[in-house]
C-alpha positions in Angstrom: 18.0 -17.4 8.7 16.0 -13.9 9.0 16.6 -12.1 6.6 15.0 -8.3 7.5 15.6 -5.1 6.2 15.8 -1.9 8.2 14.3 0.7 7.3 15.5 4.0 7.5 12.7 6.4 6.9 9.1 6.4 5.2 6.5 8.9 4.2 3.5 8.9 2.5 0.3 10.7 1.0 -2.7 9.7 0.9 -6.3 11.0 1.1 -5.8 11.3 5.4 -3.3 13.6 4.5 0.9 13.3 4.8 1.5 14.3 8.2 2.2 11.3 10.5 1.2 12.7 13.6 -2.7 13.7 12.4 -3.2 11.0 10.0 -1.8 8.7 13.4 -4.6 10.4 15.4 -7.2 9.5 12.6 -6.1 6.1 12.4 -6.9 5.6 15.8 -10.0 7.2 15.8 -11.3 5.8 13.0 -12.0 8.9 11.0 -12.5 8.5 7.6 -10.8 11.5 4.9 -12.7 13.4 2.2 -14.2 11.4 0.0 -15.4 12.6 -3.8 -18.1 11.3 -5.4 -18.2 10.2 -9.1 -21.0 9.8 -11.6 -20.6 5.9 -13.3 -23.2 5.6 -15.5 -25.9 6.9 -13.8 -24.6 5.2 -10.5 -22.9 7.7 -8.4 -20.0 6.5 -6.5 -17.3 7.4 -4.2 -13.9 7.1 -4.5 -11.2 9.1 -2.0 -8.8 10.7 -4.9 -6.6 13.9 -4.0 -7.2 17.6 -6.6 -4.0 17.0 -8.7 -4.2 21.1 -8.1 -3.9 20.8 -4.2 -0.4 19.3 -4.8 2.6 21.0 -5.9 3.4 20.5 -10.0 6.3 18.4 -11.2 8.9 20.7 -12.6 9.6 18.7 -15.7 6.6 19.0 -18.0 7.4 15.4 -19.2 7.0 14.3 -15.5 4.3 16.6 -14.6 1.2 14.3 -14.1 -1.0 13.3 -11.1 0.9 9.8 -10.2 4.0 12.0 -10.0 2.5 15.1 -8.1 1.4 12.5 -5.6 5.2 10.7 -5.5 6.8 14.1 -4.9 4.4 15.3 -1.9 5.9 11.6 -0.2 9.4 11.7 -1.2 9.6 15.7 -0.3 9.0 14.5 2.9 12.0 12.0 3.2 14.4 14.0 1.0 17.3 14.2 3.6 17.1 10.4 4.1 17.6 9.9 0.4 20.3 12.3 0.1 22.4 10.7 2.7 22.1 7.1 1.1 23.2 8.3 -2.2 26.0 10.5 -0.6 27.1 7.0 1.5 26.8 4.5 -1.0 26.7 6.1 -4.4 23.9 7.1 -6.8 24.9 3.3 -9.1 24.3 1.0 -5.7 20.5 2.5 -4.9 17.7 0.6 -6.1 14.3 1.6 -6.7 11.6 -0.8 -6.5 7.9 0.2 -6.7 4.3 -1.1 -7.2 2.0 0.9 -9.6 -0.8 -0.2 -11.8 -2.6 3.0 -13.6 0.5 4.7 -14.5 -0.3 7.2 -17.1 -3.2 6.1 -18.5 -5.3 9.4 -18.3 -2.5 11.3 -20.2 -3.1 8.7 -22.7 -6.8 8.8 -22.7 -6.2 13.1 -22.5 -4.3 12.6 -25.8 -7.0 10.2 -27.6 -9.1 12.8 -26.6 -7.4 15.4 -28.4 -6.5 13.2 -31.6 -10.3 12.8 -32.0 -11.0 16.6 -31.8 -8.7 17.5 -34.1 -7.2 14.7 -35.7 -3.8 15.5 -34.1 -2.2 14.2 -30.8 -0.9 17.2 -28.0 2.4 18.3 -29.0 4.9 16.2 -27.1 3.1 13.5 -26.2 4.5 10.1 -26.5 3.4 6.4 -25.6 6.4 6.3 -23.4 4.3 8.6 -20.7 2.2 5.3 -20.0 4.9 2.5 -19.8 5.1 0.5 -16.8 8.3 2.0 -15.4 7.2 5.7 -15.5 6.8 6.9 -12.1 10.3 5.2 -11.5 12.3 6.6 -14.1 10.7 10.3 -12.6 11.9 9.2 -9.1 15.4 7.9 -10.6 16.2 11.4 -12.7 15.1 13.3 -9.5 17.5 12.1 -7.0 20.5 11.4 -9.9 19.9 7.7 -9.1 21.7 5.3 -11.6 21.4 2.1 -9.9 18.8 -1.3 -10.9 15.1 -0.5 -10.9 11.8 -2.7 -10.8 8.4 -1.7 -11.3 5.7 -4.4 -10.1 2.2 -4.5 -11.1 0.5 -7.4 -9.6 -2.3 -5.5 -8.5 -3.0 -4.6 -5.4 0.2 -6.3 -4.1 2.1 -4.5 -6.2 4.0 -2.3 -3.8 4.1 -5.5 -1.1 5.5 -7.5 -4.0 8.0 -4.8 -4.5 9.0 -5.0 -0.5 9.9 -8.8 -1.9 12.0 -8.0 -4.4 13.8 -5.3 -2.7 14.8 -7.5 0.1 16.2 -10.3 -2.7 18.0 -7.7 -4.7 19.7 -6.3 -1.6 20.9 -9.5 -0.5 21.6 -10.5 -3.5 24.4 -7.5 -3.3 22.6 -5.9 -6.3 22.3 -2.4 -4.2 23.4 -1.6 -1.0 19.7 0.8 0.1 16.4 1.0 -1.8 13.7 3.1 -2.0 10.6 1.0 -2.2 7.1 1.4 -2.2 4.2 2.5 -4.4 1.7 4.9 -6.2 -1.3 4.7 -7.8 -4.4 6.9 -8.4 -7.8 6.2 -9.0 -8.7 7.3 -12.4 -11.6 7.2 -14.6 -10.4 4.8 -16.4 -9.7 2.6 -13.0 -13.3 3.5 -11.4 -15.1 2.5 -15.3 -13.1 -0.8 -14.5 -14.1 -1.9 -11.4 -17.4 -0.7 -11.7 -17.6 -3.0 -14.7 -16.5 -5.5 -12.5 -19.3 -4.9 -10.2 -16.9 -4.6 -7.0 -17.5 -0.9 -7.0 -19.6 0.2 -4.1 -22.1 3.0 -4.2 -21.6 4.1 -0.4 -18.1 4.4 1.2 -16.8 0.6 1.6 -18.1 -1.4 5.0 -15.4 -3.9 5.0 -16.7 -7.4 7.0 -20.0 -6.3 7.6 -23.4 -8.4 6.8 -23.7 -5.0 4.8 -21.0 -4.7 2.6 -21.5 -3.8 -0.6 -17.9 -3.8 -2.5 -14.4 -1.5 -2.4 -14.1 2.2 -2.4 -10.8 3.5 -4.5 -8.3 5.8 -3.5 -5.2 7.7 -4.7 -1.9 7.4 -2.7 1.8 7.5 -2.6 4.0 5.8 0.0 7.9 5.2 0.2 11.0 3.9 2.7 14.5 4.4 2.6 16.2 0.3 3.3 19.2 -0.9 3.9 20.1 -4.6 5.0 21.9 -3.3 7.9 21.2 -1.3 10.6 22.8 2.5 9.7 21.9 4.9 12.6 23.4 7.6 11.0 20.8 6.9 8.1 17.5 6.7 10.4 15.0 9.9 10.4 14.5 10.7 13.9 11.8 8.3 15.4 12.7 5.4 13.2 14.7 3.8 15.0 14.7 0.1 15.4 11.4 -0.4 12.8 12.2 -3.1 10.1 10.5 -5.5 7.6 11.2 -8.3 9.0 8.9 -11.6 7.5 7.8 -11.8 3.6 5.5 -14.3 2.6 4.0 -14.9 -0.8 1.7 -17.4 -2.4 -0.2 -17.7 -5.5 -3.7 -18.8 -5.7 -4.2 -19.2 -9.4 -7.6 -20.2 -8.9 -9.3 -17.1 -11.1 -8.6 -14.1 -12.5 -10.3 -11.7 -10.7 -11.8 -13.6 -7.4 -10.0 -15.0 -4.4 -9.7 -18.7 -3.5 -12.8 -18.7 -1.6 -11.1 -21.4 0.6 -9.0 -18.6 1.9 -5.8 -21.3 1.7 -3.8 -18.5 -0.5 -4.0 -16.1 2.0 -3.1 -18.3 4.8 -0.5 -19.7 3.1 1.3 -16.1 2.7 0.7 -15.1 5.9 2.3 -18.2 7.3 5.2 -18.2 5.3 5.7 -14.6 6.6 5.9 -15.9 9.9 8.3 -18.6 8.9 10.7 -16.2 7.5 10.7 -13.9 10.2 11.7 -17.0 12.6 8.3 -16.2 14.3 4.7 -18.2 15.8 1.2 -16.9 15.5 1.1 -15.9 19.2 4.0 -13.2 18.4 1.5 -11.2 15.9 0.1 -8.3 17.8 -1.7 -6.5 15.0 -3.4 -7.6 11.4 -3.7 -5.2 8.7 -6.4 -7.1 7.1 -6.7 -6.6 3.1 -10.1 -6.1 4.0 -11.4 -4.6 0.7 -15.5 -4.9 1.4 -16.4 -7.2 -1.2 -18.5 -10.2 0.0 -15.4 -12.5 -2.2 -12.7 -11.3 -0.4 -13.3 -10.6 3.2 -15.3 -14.5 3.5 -11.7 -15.7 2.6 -9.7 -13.3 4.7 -11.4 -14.3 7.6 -11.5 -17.7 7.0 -7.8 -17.8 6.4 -7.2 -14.7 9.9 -9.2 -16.9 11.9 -7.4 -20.3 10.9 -4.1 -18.9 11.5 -5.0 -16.4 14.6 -8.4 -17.5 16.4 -10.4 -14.7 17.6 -7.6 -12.7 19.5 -5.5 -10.8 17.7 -6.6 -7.3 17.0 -7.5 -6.5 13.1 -8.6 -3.8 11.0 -8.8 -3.0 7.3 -7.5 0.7 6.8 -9.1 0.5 3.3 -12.1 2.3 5.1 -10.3 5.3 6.0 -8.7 5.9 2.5 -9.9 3.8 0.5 -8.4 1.0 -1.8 -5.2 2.9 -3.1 -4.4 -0.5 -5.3 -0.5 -0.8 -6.5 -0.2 1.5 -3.5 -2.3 -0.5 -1.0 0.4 -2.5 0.5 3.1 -0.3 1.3 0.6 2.3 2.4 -0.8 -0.3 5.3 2.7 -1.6 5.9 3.6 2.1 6.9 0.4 2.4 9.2 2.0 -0.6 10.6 5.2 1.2 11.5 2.6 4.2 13.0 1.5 2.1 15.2 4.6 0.2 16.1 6.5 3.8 16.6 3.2 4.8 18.8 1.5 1.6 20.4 -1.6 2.7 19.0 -4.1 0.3 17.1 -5.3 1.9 13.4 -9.5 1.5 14.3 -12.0 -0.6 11.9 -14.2 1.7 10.7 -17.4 -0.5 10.1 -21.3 -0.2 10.3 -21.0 -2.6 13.8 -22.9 -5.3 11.6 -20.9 -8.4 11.7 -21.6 -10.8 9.3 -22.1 -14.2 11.2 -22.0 -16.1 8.1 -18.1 -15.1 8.7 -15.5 -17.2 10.8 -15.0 -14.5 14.0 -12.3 -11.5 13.4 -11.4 -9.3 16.4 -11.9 -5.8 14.7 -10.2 -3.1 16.9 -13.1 -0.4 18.2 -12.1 3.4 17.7 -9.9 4.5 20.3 -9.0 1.1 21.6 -5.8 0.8 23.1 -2.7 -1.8 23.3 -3.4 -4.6 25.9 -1.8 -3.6 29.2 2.1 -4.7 29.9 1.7 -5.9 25.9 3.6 -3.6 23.8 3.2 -3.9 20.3 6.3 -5.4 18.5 5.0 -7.2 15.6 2.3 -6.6 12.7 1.4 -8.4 9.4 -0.2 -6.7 6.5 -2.1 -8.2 4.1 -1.8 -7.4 0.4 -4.0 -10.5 -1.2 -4.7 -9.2 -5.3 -6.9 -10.2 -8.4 -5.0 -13.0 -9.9 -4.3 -14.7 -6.3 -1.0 -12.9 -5.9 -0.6 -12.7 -2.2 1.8 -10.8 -0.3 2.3 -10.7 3.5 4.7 -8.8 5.6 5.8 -8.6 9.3 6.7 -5.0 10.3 9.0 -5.7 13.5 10.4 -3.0 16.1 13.1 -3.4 18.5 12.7 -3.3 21.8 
């Protein structure tokens, strides 16, 4: 039995921006946003992070950080949604369930800093900015919201792994709605650790080309308003009829850091996504491919896309555009999947052309390249496959 939930309204930031209309048109068009460029060691590299100073500040100094700047510029954006939920159901039956990995760990390294210059921490500070469940307590205090809340960190699944527990929580009648979703930056302290890891590119990331060279980070905040039944007088105008509709998870436990190189994890997921959403292969119109640009990880997602799909089915990895936004990463592509359900439009591969033919064949979608003729576009999966072989796939579905 499906088991979907509807989804009310979404918004995000990201390095493309906030508003769904442009960062639709760049999607399609395959244009990529701003990206800054670090010095690591010597090596310069890019990364596509937001000016914490471009964003309005947090009004609660405790709160005021820049993984909570970039949670209020989404959820400003969805505000009436939220308020409407708490006013229908009550403030003790919303859950909030998000992915985040970094947290406040650059408040923490800020106050090190300080302790070493003058042998005193900031006044103020406390551990407590860095615990796990941070950016959820800010959302929780914002909006009044006394109900259950999960934080996941399973990398860069996290937010796609919170989708998951959303949907068991709701059904399990521990909340009636949920905001779910993610937020993550990409810090120094992040950049120094993939960089150490040597999956750190020095060019802006090339995802399944002969030429890639590794990921590009990125900062971003993405959230939706879900219920497990379908409340019109909920829905943001234009949402109507989107849902998540399929979940699929597996674990690879086959290393720490790389992917099963087999690309059975992956498959595995996206199959069982299928499976719960009562659907075959042939129904998948669209793959939001993980699609990170290391030479690991897009051999195995292709091997496990082409396995499950053939050579048909349109793909892309958005990961070019704004780069890897981590615990973020899969609620961020899951709403670029309801973009271009709402619109019929394909998010482009942005790419060097250089397909690697040591790969199985992927059909990357060219800029500009529309829906097939008399085919509208009513299902997607999104790929969310993370260090630890935690993989998360989910089916974004809209109505007809």
């Amino acid at each position: 039995m499906s088991r979907p939930l509807y989804i009310n309204d979404f918004a995000f930031h990201c390095i493309l921006g906030g508003d769904k209309t442009s960062v639709l048109e760049k999607l399609k068009n395959g244009e990529r946003g701003d990206f800054t460029v670090y010095d690591v060691a010597g090596v310069m590299r890019p990364a596509a992070t937001i000016d914490p100073e471009t964003l309005p500040a947090v009004d609660s100094p405790k709160y005021d950080n820049r993984v909570n700047r970039l949670s209020q510029a989404a959820l400003s954006q969805m505000e009436s949604s939220i308020h409407k939920a708490i006013e229908k159901f009550g403030p003790d039956r919303i859950g909030i369930f998000i992915g985040s990995c970094d947290n406040g760990s650059e408040t923490s390294l800020n106050a090190l800093r300080t302790f070493r210059e003058t042998g005193a921490y900031p006044e103020g500070y406390v551990l407590d900015y860095q615990a796990a469940d941070f950016p959820a307590r800010f959302i929780a205090e914002r909006y009044g919201i006394s109900g259950m809340l999960s934080v996941h960190s399973t990398a860069c699944a996290s937010s796609a792994s919170a989708f998951v527990s959303a949907r068991n929580n709701i059904y399990a009648g521990n909340c009636d709605a949920a905001i779910v979703g993610g937020v993550d930056i990409a810090s120094r302290s992040v950049i120094l650790g993939f960089a150490s890891l040597e999956a750190m590119s020095d060019k802006p990331t090339n995802p399944f080309s002969a030429n890639r060279t590794g990921l590009t980070l990125g900062d971003a905040a993405v959230f939706f308003l879900v219920t497990r039944e379908d409340f019109p007088d909920l829905q943001a105008e234009g949402v109507q009829g989107l849902k998540a509709l399929g979940f699929g998870e597996s674990a690879d436990a086959d290393h720490i850091t790389a992917p099963r190189a087999d690309g059975e994890g992956a498959y595995l997921a996206m199959k069982a996504a299928l499976e719960d959403a009562g659907l075959d292969a042939a129904s998948i119109g669209y793959v939001n491919l993980h699609g990170t640009g290391t030479r690991l990880n897009d051999a195995m997602e292709a091997r496990a896309v082409n396995r499950l799909f053939g050579e048909s089915v349109p793909a892309s990895s958005t990961k070019a555009l704004t780069g890897h936004t981590l615990g973020a990463a899969g609620g961020l592509e899951a709403a670029f999947c309801c973009l271009a359900l709402q619109n019929g439009v394909l998010p482009a591969h942005l790419f060097d052309g250089c397909e690697d033919p040591e790969l199985p064949k992927v059909r990357l979608v060219k800029p500009g390249e529309a829906c097939a003729a008399g085919s509208p576009l009513r299902y997607c999966i999104s790929n969310s496959f993370a260090f630890g072989g935690c993989n998360v796939s989910l089916i974004i579905a809209k109505e007809q």
